[in-house]
C-alpha positions in Angstrom: 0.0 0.0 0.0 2.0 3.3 -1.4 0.0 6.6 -1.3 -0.2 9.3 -3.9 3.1 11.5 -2.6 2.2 15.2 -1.3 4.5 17.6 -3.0 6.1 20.1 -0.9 6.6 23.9 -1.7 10.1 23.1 -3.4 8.4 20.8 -6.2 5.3 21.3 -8.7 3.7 18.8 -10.7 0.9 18.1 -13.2 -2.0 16.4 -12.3 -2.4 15.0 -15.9 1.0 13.5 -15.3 0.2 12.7 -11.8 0.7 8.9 -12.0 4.2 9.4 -13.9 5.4 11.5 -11.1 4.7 9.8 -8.4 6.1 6.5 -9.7 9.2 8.8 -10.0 9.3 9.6 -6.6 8.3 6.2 -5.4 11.3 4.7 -7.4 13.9 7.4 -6.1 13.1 6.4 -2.4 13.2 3.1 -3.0 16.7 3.6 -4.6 18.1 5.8 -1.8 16.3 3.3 0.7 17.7 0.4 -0.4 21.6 2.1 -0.7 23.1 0.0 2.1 22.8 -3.6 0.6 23.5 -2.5 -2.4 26.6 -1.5 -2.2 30.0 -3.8 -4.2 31.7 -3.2 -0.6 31.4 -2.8 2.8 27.6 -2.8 2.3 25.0 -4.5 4.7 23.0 -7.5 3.8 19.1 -6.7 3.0 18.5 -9.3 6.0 20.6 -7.5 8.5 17.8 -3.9 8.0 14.8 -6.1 8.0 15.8 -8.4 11.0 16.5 -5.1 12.9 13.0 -3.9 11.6 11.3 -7.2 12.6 10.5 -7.4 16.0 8.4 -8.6 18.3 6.2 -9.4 15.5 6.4 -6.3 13.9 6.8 -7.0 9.9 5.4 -4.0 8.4 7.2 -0.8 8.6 6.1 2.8 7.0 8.3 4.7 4.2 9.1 8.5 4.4 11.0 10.3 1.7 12.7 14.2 1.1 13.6 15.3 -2.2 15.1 16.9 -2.5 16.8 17.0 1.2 17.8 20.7 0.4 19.7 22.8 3.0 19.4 26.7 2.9 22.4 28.2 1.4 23.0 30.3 4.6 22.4 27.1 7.0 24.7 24.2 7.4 23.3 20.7 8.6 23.3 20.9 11.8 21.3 23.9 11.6 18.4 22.3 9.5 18.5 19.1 12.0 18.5 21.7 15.3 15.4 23.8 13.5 13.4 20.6 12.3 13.6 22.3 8.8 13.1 19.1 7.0 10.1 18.5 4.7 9.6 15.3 4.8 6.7 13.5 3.1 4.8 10.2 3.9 4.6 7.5 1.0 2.6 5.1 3.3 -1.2 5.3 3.5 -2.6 6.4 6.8 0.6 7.7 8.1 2.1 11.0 9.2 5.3 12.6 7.9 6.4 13.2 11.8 9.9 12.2 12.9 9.2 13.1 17.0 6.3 10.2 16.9 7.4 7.4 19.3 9.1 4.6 16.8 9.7 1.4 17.1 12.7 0.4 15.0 13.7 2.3 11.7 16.2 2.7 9.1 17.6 6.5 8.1 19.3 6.7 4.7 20.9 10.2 3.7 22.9 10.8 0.3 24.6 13.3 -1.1 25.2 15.8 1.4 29.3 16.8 2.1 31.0 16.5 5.2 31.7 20.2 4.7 28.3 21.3 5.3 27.9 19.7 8.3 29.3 22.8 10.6 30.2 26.1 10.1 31.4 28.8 12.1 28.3 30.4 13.1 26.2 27.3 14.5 29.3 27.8 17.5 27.4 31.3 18.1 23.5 30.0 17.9 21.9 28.6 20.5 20.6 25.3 19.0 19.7 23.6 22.5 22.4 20.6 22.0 26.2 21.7 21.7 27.0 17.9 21.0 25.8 18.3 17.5 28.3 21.2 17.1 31.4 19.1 17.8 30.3 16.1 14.7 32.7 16.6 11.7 30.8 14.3 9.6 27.8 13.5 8.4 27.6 9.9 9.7 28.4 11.0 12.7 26.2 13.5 13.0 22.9 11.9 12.4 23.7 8.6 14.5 24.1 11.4 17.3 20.8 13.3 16.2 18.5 10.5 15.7 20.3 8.5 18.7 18.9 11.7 21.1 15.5 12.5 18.8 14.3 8.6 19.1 16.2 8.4 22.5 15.6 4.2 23.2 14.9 3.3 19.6 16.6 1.4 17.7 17.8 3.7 14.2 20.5 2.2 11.7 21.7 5.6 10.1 23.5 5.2 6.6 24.8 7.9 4.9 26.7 8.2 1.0 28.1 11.2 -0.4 26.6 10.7 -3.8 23.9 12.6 -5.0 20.4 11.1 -6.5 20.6 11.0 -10.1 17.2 12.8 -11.7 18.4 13.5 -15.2 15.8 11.8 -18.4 13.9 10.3 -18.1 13.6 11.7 -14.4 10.1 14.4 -15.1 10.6 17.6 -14.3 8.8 18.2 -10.7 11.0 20.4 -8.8 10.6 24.4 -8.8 13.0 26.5 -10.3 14.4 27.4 -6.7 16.2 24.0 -7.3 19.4 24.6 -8.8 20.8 21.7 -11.1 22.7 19.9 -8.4 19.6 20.2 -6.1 21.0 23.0 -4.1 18.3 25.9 -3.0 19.1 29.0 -4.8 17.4 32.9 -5.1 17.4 32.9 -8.7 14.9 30.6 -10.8 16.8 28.1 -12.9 16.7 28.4 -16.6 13.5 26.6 -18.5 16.8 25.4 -20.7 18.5 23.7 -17.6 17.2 20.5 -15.6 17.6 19.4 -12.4 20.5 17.2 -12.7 21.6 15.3 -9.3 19.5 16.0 -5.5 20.4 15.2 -2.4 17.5 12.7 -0.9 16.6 11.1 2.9 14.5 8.1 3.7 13.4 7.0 6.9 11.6 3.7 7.3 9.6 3.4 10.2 8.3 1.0 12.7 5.8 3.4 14.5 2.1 2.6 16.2 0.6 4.3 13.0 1.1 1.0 11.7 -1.7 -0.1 13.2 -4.1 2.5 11.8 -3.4 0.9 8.1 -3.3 -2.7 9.5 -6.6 -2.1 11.0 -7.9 0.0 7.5 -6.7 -2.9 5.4 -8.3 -5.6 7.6 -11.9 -4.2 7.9 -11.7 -3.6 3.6 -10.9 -6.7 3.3 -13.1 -8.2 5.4 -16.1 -6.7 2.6 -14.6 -8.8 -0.5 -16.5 -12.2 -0.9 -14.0 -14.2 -2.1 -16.0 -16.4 -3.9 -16.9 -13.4 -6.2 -13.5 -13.2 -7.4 -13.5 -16.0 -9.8 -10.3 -15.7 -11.3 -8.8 -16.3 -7.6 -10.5 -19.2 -7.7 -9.8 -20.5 -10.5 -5.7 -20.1 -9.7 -6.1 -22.1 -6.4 -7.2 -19.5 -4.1 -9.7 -21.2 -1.4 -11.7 -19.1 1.0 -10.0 -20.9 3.9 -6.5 -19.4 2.8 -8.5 -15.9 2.1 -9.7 -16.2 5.4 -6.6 -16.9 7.2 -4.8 -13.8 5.2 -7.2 -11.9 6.8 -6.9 -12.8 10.0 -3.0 -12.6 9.5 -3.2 -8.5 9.0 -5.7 -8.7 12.4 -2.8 -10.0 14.6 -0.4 -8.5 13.1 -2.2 -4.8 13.9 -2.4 -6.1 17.1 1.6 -5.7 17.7 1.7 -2.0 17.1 -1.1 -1.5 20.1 1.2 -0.1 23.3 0.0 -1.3 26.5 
């Protein structure tokens, strides 16, 4: 279940071309997403995120997505963490694009940002209510810190690549103008001659209790269909006892994302 991304105010898009878009955006999170076992080297194994995911029963985790992940030209990164200036969109239905909501287990991927915009000289002069986020040089260590004292018990994986998110043809054209062709924010509009070329981009999949609220959606829907209706399921095998025992599946497995 993937819902129809929300744009934020640094992208447009047509609603003729709605469904291209969005499969766009879809596929560019699952690419950034999926970075750490997909590496030739010193990757992780697609086992070792879903086994940390998987817990206590809890198999179904929700997607969130920013592209781009722009930073101000004036800010730095630890800025944008400190002021929570991160537009971040939900791709899962029934879900909220909040990163303070209490969280099981989740996986944080960010690419394309340089260690030399983590810090500059003025975040030493702002108050930004944690100093420890002042003292990270790099960008791996600075989000293991932030997300370690934002989800304070929770159990993050934070991966982070320098490369960018490639968004050249036959990428469509959904970001503003404001977006400069290497994804940075800039005053003045780009040129209707020039693309967007590379963005920087930030997943986050999430183990959270609005799990439950889709779980719960997707049981009582399915609990309408009459099975033996769907005659082409029939024909391929499908019995109503399986039917009915998928169904009762997605009830217990809402039931794990209910705190006590």
């Amino acid at each position: 279940m993937v819902q129809t991304p929300k744009y934020s105010t640094l992208s447009t898009y047509s609603i003729q071309a709605l469904n291209y878009h969005s499969s766009a955006v879809l596929a560019a999170s699952l690419d950034t997403s999926s970075l750490p076992y997909r590496q030739v080297t010193g990757g992780m194994n697609m086992s070792d995120i879903t086994d940390s995911l998987n817990i206590l029963g809890r198999k179904v985790a929700s997607v969130q997505t920013s592209l781009p992940f722009t930073i101000h030209p004036n800010q730095t990164l630890v800025s944008t963490l400190t002021t929570d200036d991160i537009h971040w969109t939900s791709l899962t239905p029934l879900t909220k694009a909040d990163t303070v909501k209490p969280t099981y287990q989740q996986s944080v991927v960010c690419r394309g940002i340089s260690n030399s915009r983590v810090r500059g000289r003025l975040d030493s002069h702002r108050q930004s209510g944690n100093h420890l986020l002042q003292n990270c040089s790099t960008v791996q260590e600075l989000m293991t810190l932030y997300y370690s004292e934002r989800h304070a018990g929770t159990k993050t994986v934070v991966s982070t690549f320098q490369d960018k998110m490639k968004t050249v043809a036959p990428f469509p054209h959904i970001f503003s103008k404001k977006i400069g062709s290497h994804g940075q924010i800039q005053d003045t509009e780009r040129s209707n001659l020039q693309g967007v070329e590379e963005v920087p981009a930030m997943t986050a999949i999430q183990s959270t209790d609005d799990m439950f609220s889709m779980l719960d959606f997707l049981h009582k829907n399915s609990m309408r269909i009459n099975i033996k209706k769907m005659h082409n399921f029939i024909e391929t095998g499908l019995e109503e006892d399986d039917w009915t025992e998928c169904i009762n599946n997605i009830a217990s497995a809402s039931v794990n994302y209910c705190r006590p």
